[in-house]
C-alpha positions as CSV (number, residue, x, y, z in Angstrom):
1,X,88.8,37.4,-145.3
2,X,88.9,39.9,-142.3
3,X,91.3,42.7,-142.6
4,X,93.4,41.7,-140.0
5,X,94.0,38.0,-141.4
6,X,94.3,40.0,-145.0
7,X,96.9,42.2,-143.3
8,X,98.8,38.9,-142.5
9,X,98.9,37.1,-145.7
10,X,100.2,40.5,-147.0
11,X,103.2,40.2,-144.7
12,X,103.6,36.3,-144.9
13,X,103.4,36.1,-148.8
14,X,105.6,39.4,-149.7
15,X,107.0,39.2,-153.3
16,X,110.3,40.4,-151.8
17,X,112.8,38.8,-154.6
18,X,111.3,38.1,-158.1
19,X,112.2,36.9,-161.5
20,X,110.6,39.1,-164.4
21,X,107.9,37.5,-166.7
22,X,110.3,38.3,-169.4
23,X,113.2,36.3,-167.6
24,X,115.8,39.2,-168.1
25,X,115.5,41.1,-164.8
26,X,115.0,40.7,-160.8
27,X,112.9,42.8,-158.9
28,X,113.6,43.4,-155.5
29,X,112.4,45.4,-152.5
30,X,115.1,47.8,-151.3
31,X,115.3,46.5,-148.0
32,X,117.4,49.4,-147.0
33,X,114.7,51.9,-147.1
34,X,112.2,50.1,-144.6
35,X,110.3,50.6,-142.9
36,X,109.2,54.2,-144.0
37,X,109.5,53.5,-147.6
38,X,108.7,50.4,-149.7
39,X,110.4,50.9,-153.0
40,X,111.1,48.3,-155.6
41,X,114.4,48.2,-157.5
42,X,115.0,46.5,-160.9
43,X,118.5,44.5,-161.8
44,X,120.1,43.6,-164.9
45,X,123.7,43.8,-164.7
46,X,126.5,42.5,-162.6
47,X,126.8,45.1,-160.8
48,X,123.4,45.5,-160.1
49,X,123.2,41.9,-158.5
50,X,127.0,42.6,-156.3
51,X,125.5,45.8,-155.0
52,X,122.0,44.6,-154.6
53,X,123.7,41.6,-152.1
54,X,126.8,43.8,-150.9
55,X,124.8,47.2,-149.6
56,X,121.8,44.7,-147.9
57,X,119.2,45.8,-150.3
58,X,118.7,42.2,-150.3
59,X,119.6,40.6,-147.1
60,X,118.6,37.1,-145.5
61,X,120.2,34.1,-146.1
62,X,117.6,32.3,-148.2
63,X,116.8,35.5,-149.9
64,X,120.3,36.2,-150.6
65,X,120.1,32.5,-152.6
66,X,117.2,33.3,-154.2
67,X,118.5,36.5,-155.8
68,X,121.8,35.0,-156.7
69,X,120.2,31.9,-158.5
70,X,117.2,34.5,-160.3
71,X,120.6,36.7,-161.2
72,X,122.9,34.1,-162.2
73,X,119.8,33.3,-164.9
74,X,120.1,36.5,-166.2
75,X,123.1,37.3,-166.5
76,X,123.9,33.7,-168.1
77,X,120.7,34.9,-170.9
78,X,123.4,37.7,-172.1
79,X,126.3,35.8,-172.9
80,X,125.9,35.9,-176.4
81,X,128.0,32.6,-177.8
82,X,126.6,29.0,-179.3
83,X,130.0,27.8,-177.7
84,X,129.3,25.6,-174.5
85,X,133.0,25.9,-173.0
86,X,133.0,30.0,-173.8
87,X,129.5,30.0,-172.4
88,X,130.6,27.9,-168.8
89,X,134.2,30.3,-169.0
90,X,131.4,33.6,-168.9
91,X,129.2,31.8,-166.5
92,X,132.2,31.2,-164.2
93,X,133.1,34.5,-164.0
94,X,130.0,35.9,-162.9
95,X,129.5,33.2,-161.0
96,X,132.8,34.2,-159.0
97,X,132.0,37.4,-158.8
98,X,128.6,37.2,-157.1
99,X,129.7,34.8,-155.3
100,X,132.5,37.5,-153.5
101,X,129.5,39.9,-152.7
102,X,129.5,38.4,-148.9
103,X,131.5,35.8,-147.6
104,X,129.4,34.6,-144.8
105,X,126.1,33.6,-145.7
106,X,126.6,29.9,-147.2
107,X,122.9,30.5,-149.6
108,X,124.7,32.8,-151.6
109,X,127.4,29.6,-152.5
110,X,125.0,26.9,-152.2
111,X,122.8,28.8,-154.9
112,X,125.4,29.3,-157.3
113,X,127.1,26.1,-157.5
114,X,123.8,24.5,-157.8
115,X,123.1,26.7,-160.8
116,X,126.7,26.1,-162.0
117,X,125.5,22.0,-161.7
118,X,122.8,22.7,-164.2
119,X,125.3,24.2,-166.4
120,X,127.0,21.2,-166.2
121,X,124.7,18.6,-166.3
122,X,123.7,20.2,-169.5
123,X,126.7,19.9,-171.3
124,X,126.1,19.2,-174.9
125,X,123.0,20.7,-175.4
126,X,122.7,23.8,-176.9
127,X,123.3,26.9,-174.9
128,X,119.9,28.2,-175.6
129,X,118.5,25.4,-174.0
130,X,121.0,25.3,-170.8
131,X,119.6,29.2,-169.9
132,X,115.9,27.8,-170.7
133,X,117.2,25.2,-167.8
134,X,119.2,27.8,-165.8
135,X,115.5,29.7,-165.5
136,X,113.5,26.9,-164.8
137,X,116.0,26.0,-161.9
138,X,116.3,29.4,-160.5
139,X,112.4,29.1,-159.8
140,X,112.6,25.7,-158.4
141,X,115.0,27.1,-155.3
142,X,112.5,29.8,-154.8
143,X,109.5,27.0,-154.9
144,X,111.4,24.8,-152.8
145,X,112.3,27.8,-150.0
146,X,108.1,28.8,-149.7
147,X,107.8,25.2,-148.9
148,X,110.7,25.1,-146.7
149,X,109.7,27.8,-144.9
150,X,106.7,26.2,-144.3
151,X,107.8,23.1,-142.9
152,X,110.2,25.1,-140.5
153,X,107.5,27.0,-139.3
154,X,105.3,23.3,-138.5
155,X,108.7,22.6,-136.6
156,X,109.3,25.4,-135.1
157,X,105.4,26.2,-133.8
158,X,106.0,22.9,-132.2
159,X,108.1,24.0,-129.8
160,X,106.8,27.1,-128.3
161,X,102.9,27.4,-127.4
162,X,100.3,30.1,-127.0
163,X,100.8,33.0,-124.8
164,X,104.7,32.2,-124.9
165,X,106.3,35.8,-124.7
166,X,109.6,35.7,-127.4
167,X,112.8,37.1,-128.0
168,X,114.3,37.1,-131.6
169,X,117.5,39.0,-133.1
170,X,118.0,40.5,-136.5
171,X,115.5,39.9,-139.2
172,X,114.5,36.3,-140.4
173,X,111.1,36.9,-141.8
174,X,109.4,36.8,-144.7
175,X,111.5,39.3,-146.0
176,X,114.4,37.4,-145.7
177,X,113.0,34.4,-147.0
178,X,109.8,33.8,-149.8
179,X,107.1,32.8,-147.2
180,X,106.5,33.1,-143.6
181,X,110.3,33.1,-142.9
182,X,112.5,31.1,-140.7
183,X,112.9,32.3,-137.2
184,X,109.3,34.4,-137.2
185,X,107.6,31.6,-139.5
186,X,106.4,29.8,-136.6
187,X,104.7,33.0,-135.0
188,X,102.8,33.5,-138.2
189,X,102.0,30.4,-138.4
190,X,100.9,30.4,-135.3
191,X,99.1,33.7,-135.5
192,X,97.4,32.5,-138.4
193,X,95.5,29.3,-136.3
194,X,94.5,31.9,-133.6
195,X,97.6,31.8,-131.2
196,X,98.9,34.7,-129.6
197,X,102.6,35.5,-129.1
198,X,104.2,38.2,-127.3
199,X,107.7,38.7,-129.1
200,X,110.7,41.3,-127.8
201,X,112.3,41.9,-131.0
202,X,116.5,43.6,-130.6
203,X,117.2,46.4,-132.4
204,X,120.0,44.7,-133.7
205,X,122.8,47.0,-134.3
206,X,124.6,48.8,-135.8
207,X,122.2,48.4,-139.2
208,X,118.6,47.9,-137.2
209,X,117.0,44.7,-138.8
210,X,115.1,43.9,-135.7
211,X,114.2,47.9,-135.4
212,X,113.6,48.5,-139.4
213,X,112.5,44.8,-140.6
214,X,111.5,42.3,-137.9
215,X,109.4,45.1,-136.0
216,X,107.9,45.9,-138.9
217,X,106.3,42.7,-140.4
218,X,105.7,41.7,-136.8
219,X,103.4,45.1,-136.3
220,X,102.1,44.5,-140.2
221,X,101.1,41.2,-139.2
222,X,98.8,41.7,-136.6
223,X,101.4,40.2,-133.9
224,X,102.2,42.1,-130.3
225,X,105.5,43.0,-130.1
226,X,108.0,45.1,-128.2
227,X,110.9,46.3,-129.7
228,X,114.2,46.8,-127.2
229,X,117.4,47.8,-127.6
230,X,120.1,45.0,-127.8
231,X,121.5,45.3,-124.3
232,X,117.8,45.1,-122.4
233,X,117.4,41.7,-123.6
234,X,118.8,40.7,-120.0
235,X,116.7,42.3,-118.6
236,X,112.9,41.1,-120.3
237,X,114.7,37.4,-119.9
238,X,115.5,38.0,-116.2
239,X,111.8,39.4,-115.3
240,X,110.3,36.2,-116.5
241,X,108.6,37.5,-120.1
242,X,110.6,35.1,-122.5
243,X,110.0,31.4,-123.0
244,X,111.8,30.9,-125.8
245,X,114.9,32.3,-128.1
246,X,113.8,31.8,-131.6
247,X,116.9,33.3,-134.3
248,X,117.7,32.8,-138.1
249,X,121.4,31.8,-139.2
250,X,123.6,32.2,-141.9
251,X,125.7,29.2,-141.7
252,X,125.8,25.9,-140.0
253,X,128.8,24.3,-139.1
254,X,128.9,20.8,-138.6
255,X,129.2,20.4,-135.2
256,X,126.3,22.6,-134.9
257,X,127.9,26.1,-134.3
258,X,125.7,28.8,-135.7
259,X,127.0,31.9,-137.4
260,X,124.4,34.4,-137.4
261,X,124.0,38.7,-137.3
262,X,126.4,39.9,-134.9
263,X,125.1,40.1,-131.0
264,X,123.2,36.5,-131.8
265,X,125.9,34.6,-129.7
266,X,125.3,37.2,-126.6
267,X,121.7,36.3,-126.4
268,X,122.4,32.5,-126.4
269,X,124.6,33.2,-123.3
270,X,121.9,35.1,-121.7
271,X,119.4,32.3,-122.6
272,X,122.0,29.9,-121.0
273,X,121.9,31.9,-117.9
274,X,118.4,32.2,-117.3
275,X,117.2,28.6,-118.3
276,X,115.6,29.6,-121.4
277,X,115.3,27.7,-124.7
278,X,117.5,28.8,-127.3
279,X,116.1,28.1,-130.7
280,X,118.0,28.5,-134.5
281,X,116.2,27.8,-137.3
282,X,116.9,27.6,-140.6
283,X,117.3,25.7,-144.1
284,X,119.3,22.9,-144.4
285,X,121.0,24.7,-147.2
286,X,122.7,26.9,-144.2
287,X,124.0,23.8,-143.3
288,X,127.2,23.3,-144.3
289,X,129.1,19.9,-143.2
290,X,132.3,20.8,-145.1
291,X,132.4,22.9,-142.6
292,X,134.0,21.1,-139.6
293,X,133.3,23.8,-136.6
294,X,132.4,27.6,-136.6
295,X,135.7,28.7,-136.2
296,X,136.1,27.8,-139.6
297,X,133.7,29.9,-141.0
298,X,134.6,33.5,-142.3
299,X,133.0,36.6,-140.8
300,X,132.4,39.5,-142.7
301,X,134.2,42.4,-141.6
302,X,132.0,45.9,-142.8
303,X,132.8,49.8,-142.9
304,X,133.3,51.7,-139.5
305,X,130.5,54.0,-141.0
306,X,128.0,52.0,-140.1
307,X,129.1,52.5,-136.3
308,X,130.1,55.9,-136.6
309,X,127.5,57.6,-139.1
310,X,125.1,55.5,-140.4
311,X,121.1,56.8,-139.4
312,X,122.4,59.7,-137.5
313,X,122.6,63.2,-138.7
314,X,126.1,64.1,-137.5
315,X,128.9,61.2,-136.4
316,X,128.5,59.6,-133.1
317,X,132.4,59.0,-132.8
318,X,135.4,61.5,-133.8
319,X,136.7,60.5,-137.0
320,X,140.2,59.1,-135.4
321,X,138.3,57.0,-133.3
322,X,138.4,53.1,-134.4
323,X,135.8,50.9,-134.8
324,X,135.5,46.9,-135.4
325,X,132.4,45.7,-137.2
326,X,132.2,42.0,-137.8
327,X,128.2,41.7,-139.3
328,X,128.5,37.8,-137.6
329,X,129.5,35.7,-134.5
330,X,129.1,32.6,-134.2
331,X,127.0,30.8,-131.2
332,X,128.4,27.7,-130.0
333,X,126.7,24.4,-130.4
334,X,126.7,23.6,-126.8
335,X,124.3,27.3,-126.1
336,X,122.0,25.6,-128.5
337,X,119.0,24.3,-127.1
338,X,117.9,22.8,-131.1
339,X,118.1,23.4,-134.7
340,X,115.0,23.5,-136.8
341,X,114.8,22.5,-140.0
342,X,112.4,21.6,-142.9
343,X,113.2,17.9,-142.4
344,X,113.2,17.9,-138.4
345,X,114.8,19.0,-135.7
346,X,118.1,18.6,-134.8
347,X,119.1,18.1,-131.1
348,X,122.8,17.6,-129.6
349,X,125.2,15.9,-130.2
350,X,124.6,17.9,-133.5
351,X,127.7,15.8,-135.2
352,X,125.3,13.0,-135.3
353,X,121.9,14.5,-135.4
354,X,122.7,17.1,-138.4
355,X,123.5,13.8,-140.5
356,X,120.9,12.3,-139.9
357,X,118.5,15.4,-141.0
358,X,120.7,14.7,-144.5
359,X,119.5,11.1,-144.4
360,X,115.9,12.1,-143.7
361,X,116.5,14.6,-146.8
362,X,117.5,12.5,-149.1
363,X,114.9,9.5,-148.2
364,X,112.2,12.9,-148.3
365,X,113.5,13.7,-152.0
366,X,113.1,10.0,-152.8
367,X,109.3,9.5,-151.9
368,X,108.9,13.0,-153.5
């Protein structure tokens, strides 16, 4: 293997989020200090877990999932009763509890109350073996996201073709996910059968992903790319360098509005402007039909720091001055050129097409 194609597998197969061998601790990479520092953080507790997910030391939607299910396992091996419905009256409470980490993101829900299911569908059995079970599934949703960020990435390299110039917004990489990613999956992908991509990656303020996280496993992984502040993406669209929009999302509504990192929604209009495909891919776990539009979905509201202070050495606003700092918007369906998934893609009307990818799931899972 040449370095260059090593240096790419390094970046597409990142151990990121991990269980332990022992099965009583996560290990994460502190996203927060990249790209200068890699440092790895282990959690145990609670409150380990809530702050890991709350300050974005782990940050991603599928990630997020991953890190909840891996901690909700852990935590679930320290209740210390034989007593199934004082076990599930522990469980629920750090369930809860993670689960009010961040409301956005529907991985971090969809993970728990999938672990909560095997809790349940366990009921009877003896407690020890319900957290052998709540192990084993915690490492099934990470399997099941390396091969659904593959299949995303098959998608997704469908759609764009070599020499295509790119824009993308926050950070949906292989850091975000367990493999390849979701929105840059289909540029390693790519890179890895010898295409060439030219990708314009936003800063994407006020916390940097694109600057700090996509730029940096772009660079790591052998693929050109420009990084621009978020207000010159009109610019590189207008002058004729972009092909194709290609973001991540947090949550899927079902009419196919798309709640992803805030300033998403302002390159879809853009993208609209100038004729330019506008791309979101992600799991169908993101997708979340209970969810009838995206004005229905709650955004995140952070601290004004992050606006004011946060990566500069004195404060860029007066103290007084106020600041609003959603960390979402969502991009309506109809600025959506497709969805990607890792059972198709998804095309308006997304009320229809969006049920459909559920069909094709569940006639996947039965041929599986």
């Amino acid at each position: 293997m040449d370095n260059q194609a090593a240096n790419l597998k390094a970046v597409t197969h990142i151990n990121n989020v991990r269980l332990a061998e022992d099965g009583k601790s996560v290990v994460i990479i502190d996203q927060t200090k990249l790209p200068n520092t890699t440092e790895y953080l282990t959690l145990k507790t609670a409150e380990d877990f809530y702050d890991a997910i709350l300050d974005l030391k782990v940050r991603g939607a599928p990630a997020i999932g991953i890190c909840a299910a891996y901690g909700i396992a852990v935590l679930a091996s320290q209740i210390g009763t034989d007593d199934f419905g004082e076990f599930l009256k522990e469980f629920r409470k750090y369930k809860d509890y993670l689960n009010s980490s961040r409301p956005t993101a529907v991985n971090l829900s969809w993970a728990l109350n999938r672990m909560e299911r095997t809790v349940l569908d366990h009921g009877g059995k003896p407690v020890e073996q319900i957290k052998a079970a709540l192990l084993n599934e915690s490492r099934s949703i990470q399997e099941e996201d390396m091969q659904m960020c593959r299949a995303i990435s098959e998608y997704g390299l469908s759609l764009i073709k070599d020499g295509d110039g790119i824009l993308t917004h926050c950070n949906a990489g292989p850091l975000a996910t367990s493999r390849y990613g979701t929105a840059l999956g289909p540029l390693f992908l790519g890179k890895e059968r010898g295409m060439n991509f030219h990708v314009f990656a936003d800063e994407t303020r006020p916390l940097l992903q694109g600057a700090r996280l996509t730029s940096y496993e772009l660079y790591k992984g052998g693929i050109d790319v420009t990084l621009i502040c978020d207000n010159m993406a009109g610019i590189v669209m207008k002058n004729g360098w972009v092909q194709a929009c290609l973001v991540g999302c947090d949550r899927i509504a079902a009419n196919g509005d798309a709640a992803n990192k805030i300033g998403t929604s302002v390159v879809a209009v853009l993208a609209n402007y100038y004729k330019i495909p506008f791309y979101v891919l992600g799991p169908t776990s993101t997708i979340d039909m209970n969810c009838p539009t995206g004005d229905d979905i709650e955004i995140e509201l952070r601290s004004p720091d992050e606006i004011r202070t946060k990566f500069y050495a004195e404060p860029m606003a007066l103290k007084g001055v106020s600041c609003y700092n959603p960390a979402f918007d969502v991009t309506p369906a109809g600025l959506i050129t497709a969805i990607v998934t890792e059972h198709g893609i998804a095309r308006a009307p997304y009320e229809k097409s969006l049920k459909e990818i559920f069909r094709k799931k569940e006639r996947d899972a039965l041929h599986d």
